[in-house]
C-alpha positions in Angstrom: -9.1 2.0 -18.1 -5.9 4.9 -18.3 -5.5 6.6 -15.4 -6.4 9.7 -18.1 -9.8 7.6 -18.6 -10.4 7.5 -15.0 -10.2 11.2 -14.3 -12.6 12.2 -17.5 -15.4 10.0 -15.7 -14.8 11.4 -12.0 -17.4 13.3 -10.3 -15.0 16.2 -9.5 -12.4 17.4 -11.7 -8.9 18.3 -9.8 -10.3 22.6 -10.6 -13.2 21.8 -8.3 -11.2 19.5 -5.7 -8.5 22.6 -5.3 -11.4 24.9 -5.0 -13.1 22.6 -1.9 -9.6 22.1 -0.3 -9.6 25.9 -0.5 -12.8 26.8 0.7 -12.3 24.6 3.4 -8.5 25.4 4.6 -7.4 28.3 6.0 -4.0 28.0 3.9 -2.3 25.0 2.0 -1.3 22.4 4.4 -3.9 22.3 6.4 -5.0 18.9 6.9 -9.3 18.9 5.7 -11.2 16.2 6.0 -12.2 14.0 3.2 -15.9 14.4 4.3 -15.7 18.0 3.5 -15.5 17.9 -0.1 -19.3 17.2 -0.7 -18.8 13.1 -1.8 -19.5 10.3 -0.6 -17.0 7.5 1.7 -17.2 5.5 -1.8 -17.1 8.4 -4.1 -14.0 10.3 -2.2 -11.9 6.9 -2.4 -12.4 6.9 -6.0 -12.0 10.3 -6.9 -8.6 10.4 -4.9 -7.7 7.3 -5.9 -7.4 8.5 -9.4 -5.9 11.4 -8.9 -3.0 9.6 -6.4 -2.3 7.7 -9.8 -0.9 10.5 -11.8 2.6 11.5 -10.4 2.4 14.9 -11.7 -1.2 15.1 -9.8 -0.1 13.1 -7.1 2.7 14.6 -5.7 0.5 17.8 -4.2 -1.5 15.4 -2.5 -1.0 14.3 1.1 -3.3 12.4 3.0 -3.5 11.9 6.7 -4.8 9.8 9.2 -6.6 11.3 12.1 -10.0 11.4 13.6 -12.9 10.9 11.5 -14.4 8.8 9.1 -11.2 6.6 7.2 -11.2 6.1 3.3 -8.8 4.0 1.6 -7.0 5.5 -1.0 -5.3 3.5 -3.5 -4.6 0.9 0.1 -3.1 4.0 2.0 -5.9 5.0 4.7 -6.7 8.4 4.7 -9.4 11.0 7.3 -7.9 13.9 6.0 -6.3 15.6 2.8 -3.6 18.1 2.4 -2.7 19.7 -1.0 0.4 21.7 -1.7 0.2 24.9 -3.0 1.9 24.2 -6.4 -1.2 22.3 -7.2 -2.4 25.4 -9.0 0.6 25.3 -11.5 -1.2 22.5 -13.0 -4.8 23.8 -13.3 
């Protein structure tokens, strides 16, 4: 399956994702935890996976390691996520 492929058949599309990141961070940066986007472990490894495949998607995207419950995304582990603001160029 395209990477293209993978994203149409997500649970959230990148619109919603940015909207969660937002709702849940007081500003871009800020580290949120993967938990708070409303998926599950399972689901949230998938749905950034995909999106960690596309460089033009990927390169807002960075994910942290802290306290909490640990995801693996695309073999990098991950508690937290932090999007760049010029993430909503591409929305």
């Amino acid at each position: 399956m395209s990477a293209e492929a993978a994203r149409r058949a997500l649970s959230m599309t990148l619109r919603e994702l940015v909207a969660a990141y937002k709702k849940n961070a007081e500003k871009f940066g800020d580290p949120v935890p993967v938990t708070a986007f409303g998926l599950s472990l399972d689901e949230a490894a998938r749905v950034f996976s995909a999106y960690d495949e596309d460089y033009h998607i990927s390169r807002f995207f960075q994910f942290i390691r802290q306290e909490g419950p640990l995801v693996s995304i695309n073999g990098i582990p991950a508690t937290h996520i932090a999007l760049d603001s010029d993430i909503e160029s591409i929305l």
